[in-house]
N, C-alpha and C positions, 0 to 999 in steps of 0.2 A: 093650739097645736094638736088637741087632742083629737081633735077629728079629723086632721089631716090624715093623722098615724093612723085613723083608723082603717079596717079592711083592707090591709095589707095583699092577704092572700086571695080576696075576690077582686083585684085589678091588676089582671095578668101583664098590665102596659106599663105597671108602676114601678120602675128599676130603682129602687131603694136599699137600707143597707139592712132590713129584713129577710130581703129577696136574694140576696148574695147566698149565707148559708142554704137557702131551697135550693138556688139553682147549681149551687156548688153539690148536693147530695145526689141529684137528678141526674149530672153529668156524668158518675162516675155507678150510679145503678140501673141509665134504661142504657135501651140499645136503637140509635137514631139512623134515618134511611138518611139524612145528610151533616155532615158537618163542615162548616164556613169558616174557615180559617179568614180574618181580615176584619175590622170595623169599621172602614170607611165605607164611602157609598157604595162602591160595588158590593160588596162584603154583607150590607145592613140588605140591602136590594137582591139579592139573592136569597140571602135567608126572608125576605117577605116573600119574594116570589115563590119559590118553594112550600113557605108554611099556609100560603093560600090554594096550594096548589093539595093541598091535604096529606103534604110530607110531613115526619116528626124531624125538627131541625134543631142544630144547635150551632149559636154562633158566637167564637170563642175570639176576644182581641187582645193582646199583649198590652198595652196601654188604654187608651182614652178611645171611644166612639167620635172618627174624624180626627183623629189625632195627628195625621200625619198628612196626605195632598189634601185632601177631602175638607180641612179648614182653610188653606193656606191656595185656595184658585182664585180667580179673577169675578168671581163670585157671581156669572151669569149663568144665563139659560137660553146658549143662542147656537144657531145654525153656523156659527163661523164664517163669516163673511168671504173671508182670505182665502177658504177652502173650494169657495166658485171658481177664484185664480186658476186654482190648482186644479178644475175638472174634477172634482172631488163629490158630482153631484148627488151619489146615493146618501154619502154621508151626510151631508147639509139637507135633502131632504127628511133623513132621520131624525136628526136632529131638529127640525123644525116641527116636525110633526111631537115631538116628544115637548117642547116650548109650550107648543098648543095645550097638550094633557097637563102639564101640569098646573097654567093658568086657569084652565077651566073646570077641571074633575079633580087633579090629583091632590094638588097643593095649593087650590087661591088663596090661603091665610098667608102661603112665607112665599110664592112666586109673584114678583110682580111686575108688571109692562116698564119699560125705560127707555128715554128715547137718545139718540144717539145724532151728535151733528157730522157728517163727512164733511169735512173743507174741500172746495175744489181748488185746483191750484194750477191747471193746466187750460188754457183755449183749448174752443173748438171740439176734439175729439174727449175729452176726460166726462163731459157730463152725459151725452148719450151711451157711450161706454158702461159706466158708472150705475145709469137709471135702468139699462139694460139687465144688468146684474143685480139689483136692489127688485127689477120689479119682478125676476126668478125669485128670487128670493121672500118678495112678497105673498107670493102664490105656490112656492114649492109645497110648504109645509100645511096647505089648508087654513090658514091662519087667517079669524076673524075676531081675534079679542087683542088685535092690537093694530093700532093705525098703519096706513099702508105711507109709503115712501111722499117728502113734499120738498119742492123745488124751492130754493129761496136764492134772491141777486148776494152780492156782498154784502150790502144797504141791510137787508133781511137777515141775513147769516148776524150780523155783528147786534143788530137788535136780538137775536136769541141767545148770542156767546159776547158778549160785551168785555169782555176777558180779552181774546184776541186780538195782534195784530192786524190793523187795514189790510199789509203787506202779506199777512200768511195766508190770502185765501182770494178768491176772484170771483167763488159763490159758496153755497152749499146745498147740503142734502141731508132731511132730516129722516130719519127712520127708527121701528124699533125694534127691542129685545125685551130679555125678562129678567130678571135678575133675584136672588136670594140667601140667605145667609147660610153661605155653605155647610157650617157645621151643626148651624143647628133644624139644617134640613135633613142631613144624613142620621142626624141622634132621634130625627121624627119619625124616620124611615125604619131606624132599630125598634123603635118603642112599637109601630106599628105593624110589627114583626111581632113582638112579644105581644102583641092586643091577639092575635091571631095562630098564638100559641111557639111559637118559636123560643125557647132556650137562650137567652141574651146573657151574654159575662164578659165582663171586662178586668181590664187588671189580670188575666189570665191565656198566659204563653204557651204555645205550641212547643215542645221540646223531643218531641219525637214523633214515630208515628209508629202502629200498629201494623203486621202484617199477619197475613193467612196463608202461609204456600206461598204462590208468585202475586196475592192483590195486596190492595191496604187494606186495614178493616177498622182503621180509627187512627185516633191521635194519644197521646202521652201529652197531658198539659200541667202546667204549673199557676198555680195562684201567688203571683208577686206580690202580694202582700203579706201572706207565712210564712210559703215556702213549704206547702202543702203541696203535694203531685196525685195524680189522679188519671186514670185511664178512659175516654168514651170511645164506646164503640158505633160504629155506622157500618151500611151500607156503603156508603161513599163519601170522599173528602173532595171540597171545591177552597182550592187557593187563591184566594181574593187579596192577596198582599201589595197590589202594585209594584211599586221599587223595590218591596224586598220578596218579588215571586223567584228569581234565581236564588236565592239563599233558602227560602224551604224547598225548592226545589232540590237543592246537595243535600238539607238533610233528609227529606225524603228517600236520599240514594238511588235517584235516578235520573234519567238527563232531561233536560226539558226539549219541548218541541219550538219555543222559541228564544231569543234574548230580549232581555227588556233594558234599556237602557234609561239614565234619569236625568232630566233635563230641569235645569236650576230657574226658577220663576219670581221674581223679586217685584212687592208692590210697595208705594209709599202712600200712607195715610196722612193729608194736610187738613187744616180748617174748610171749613164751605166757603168761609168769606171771602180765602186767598184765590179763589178762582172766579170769578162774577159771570153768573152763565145758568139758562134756567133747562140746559140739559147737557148729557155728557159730548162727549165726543171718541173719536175714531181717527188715529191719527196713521201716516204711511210711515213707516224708518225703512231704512236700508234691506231690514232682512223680513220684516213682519210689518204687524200694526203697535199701538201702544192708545191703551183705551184713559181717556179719564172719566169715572163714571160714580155719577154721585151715591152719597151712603149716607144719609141721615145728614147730620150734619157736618159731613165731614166729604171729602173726593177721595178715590183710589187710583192711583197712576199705577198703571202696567201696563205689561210687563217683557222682564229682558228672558232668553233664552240661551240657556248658556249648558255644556256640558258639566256635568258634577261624578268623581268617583270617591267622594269622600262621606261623614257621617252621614246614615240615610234619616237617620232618627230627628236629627236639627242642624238641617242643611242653614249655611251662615250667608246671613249679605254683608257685604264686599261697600268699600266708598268708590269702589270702582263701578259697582251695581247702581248704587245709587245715584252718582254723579250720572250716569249714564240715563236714566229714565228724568234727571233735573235737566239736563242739555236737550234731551228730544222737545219735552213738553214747553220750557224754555225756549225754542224755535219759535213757537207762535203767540205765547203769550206777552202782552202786552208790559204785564208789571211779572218781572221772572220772579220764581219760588227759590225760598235757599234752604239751606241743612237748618236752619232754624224753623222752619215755617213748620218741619215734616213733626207730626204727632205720633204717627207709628209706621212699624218696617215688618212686613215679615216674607218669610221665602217657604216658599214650595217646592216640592220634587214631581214635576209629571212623569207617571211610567208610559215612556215611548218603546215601540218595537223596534228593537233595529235593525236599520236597512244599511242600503251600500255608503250614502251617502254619509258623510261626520257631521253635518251642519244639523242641530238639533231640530231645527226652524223646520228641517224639508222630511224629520222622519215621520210614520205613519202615524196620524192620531186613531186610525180607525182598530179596534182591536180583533184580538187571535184569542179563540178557544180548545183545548185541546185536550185529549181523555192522554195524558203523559203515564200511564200506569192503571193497569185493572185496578180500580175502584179511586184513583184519582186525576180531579180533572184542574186544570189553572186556566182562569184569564187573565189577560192583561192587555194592554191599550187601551184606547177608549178616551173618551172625554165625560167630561162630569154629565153633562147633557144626555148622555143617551147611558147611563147607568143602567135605567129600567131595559132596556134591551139588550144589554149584557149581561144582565141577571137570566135573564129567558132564556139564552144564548146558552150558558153555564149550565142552567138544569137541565136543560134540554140535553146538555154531553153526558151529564150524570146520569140519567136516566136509564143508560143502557146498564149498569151496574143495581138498578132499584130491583128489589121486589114487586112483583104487577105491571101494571102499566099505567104509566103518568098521565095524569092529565095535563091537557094545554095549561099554557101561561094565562092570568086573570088581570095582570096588574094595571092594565089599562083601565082597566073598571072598579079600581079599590083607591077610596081618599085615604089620604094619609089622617093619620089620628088629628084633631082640629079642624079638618075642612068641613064634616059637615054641620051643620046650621052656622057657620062662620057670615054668610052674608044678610043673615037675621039680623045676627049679635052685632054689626057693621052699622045697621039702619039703630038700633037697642042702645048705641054707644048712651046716649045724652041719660038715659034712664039708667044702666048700669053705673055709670058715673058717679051720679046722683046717690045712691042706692051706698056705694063704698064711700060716696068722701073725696073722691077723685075728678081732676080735672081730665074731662070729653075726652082732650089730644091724649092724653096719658093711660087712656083704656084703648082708645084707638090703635097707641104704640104696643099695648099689651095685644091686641086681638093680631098683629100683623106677627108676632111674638109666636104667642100660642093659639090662635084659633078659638075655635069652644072650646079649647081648654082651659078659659082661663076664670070658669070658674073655681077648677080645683087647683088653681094658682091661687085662686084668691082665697080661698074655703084656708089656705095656708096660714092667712093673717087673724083668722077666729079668734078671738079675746087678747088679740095682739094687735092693736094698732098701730103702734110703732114701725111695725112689716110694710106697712102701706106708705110711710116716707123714702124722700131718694136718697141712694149710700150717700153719704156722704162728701165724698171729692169723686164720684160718680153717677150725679145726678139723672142719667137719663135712664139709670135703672132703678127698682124699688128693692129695701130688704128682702121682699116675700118671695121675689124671684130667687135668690140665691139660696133660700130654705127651699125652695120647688127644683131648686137644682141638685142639690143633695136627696132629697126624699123623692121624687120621683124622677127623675133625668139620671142618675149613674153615675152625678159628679161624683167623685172621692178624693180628689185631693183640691188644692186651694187656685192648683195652675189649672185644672178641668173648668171651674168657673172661672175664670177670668180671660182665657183666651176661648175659652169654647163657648160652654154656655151661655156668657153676656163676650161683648168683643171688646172688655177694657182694656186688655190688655196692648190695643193696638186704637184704639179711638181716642185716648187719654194721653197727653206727652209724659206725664209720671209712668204712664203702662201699665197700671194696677197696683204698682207699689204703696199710694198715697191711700190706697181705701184698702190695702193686705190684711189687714189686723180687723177691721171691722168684718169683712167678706169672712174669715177666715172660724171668726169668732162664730158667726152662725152659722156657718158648716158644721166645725165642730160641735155644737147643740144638735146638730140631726144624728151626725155618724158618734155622736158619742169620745169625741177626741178629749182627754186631756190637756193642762196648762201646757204641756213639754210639746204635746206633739202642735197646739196650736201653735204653739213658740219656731217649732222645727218647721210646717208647713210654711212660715212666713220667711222665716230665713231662706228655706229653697228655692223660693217663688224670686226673692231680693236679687239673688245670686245666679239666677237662671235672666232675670232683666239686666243686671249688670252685664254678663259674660254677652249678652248679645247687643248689649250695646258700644263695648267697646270692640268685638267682631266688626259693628259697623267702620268704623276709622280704620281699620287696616287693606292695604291694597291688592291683596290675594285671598284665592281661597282658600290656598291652605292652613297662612295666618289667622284669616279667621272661624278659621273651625275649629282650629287648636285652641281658641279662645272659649268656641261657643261648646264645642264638645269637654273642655274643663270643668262645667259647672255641675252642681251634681242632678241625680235625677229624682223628681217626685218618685216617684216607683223603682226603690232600691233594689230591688228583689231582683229586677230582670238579667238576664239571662243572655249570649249570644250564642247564633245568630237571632236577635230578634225578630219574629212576623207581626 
């Protein structure tokens, strides 16, 4: 462990719990030309873009990096299919062209190509229609690192989806996308923010803001873990909260230029086996699509779209959510899934802009930037996909309040921490392997993980071997990852790694509870926890999976938010309204 610990302060990327008191004295003694209110991807993506741009940044989040949409989307990296319907083409071009960056430059360690089967279900006109809009699609976004559109009879469709109904389909159409683990792309995107000097904190809430005359000149934040408060000052403040940009907004004290509205997203995680099928698919419903798209060993069914004005923090699904996504995909499959099959559940809150219409399905995904106040700007909209150009978008408003003049946005041309020598270490797997003790597939699972980073994931296990076995009622992670997750990743509490850092908490049907105490134990050995507080960590983590599993059996949302919002929260400390 000792040389894990070592050189703290010469690895500016290394969000540890050494790095907390530094960055905690930093905050409240320089004076920063931007501060980021938000840790999700927009939030982490703005403050890279900025700290590349040779801004001093600091980026301050009330809970967890991806704590909130930013772990809980549909976990792709795609042009939106649905959005061609819609004439929607600048968007899906954006978004394809950003698919491309980050399979190729940005992120190849955590984006990766997936392919998708459309059922055709209609004669005559549905396939040329169909291949019309796939082969825009194929060509909008410049895209050469991933297979172009393939025709297949029903004969062919059912040899690729063996899973399927004869009767649900008449052909298909295979295509792809990219797909990535949301949260721990967005915590890659923070780290590599901090690699390039940016100010990363988490566990700390925005509780006011600073003014000069009529601008802002900073924030008033709180560290939910003492209860320490502290003033930074900027240049300028960019609101990166999604669902909760109207509520810093009021405290802000001034009105916003738009409303954001949050639209409720519910996926279910099954076994691989209950689906027999050697790619996802793309289904039609009434109001949207509903994807099932594989994830290691396990599928994701999404998702419903539904209005939400209740907790933003742990939006609850519903048996009405989930019956609802088991009836769609149930349509065509052959052998139906039931409430027993499902391993894990969780919901999202997309921040949509809102428009005239109520139907969440038709408000705008595309987003809105706005300078709402001399020296503060907010976005909001957007989709996960085109983050990197809502961050450009954002500084770019900020700017007019900077000192000097900004330079352009860079982040087209900046890998994230891990990608590079990543397709060395790819061909290196069988010697690496070799080298720890570990089985090829099991470094290969580490490299799609961390990249080149996964020597100082490993460099973790140094005179510890034991780090290098899997949790144990969590096999498809190692000890050392969850030490790599506390000492350099920003977990701090026991829910940080298990829903964020690794995804037990949704790929496992116990949901983390069965490996609590193990996970928990070596957290605490990094951050220095006591028996009580390991004790406490494990109880809140129990109780926060109970309360959302009985939210699941109740028929409403309000029922079950009263359930899911009962339980208590990791991060006592907080404060409302929280950002």
């Amino acid at each position: 462990m000792a040389s894990a610990q070592h050189a703290t302060e010469t690895n500016p990327a290394r969000l540890g719990p050494a790095k907390r008191e530094q960055t905690w004295q930093r905050l409240g003694s320089e004076t920063f030309d931007l501060v980021v209110i938000g840790g999700g991807v927009v939030g982490a993506g703005t403050a890279l873009d900025a700290a590349t741009r040779g801004l001093r940044v600091a980026l301050v989040e009330a809970r967890d990096l991806a704590s909130g949409t930013s772990s809980r989307s549909s976990k792709l990296f795609h042009g939106g299919l649905r959005y061609l319907e819609q004439l929607e083409f600048g968007l899906v071009r954006e978004a394809l062209r950003e698919r491309e960056l980050m399979l190729t430059t940005i992120a190849p360690h955590l984006v990766k190509p997936v392919s998708f089967l459309y059922p055709l279900t209609r004669r005559v006109w549905e396939r040329p229609y169909t291949a019309a809009g796939l082969l825009m699609y194929d060509t909008m976004g410049g895209a050469r690192s991933v297979p172009g559109q393939k025709h297949l009879t029903r004969a062919g469709a059912l040899r690729m989806v063996p899973a399927l109904k004869r009767s649900a389909l008449i052909g298909g159409i295979r295509y792809y996308d990219a797909q990535s683990d949301d949260a721990r792309h967005t915590m890659t995107v923070a780290r590599t923010a901090a690699h390039y000097g940016a100010v990363v904190r988490t566990s700390t809430q925005v509780v006011g803001f600073l003014r000069e005359a009529d601008r802002v000149s900073g924030v008033r934040v709180r560290d939910v873990e003492d209860g320490r408060e502290t003033e930074i000052s900027a240049a300028a403040v960019i609101n990166c909260t999604g669902v909760w940009t109207d509520e810093l907004q009021r405290l802000s004290g001034g009105r916003g230029r738009f409303r954001v509205r949050a639209s409720k997203g519910v996926h279910i995680v099954v076994p691989r086996d209950r689906i027999v099928s050697e790619s996802g698919m793309i289904l039609r419903t009434e109001k949207s699509v509903l994807f099932v798209i594989p994830w290691g060993n396990h599928w994701i069914v999404g998702t419903t779209d539904t209005d939400w004005n209740l907790d933003l923090a742990h939006p609850a699904a519903t048996k009405h959510d989930i019956d609802y996504l088991l009836e769609h995909v149930n349509s065509v499959l052959a052998t139906p899934l039931t409430h027993d099959d499902i391993e894990g559940v969780y919901a999202g809150l997309r921040p949509l802009l809102a428009g005239e219409s109520e139907e969440t399905s038709k408000l705008s995904r595309e987003h809105a930037v706005a300078r709402v106040a001399p020296g503060l700007v907010a976005i909001a909209g957007g989709k996960y996909t085109t983050y990197r150009v809502m961050a450009a978008d954002a500084v770019n408003a900020a700017a007019v309040d900077l000192p000097g003049r900004s330079q352009p946005s860079i982040t087209d041309k900046v890998p994230l921490l891990g990608a590079d020598g990543y397709h060395a270490l790819v061909n290196q797997a069988d010697h690496l392997a070799a080298e720890h003790g570990l089985h090829p597939y099991r470094v290969r699972h580490l490299l799609d993980r961390y990249g080149s980073l996964v020597h100082e994931v490993l460099a973790c296990a140094n005179g510890r071997p034991e780090l290098l076995k899997p949790i144990e009622h969590a096999p498809d992670y190692l000890g050392v990852e969850v030490v790599y997750a506390a000492s350099h990743e920003g977990a701090l509490h026991l829910d940080d790694v298990l829903a964020r850092r690794t995804r037990i908490s949704i790929e496992y049907a116990h949901r983390g509870v069965e490996c609590a105490e193990q996970v928990a134990t070596l957290v605490g050995e990094v951050l220095g926890w006591s028996p009580e507080t390991v004790k406490h960590e494990i109880e809140v983590y129990r109780a926060r999976v109970e309360a959302e599993r009985k939210s699941q059996s109740q028929l409403s949302d309000e029922a079950a938010d009263a359930l899911r919002s009962a339980a208590p929260e990791a991060r006592a400390g907080l404060v409302e309204p929280v950002s």
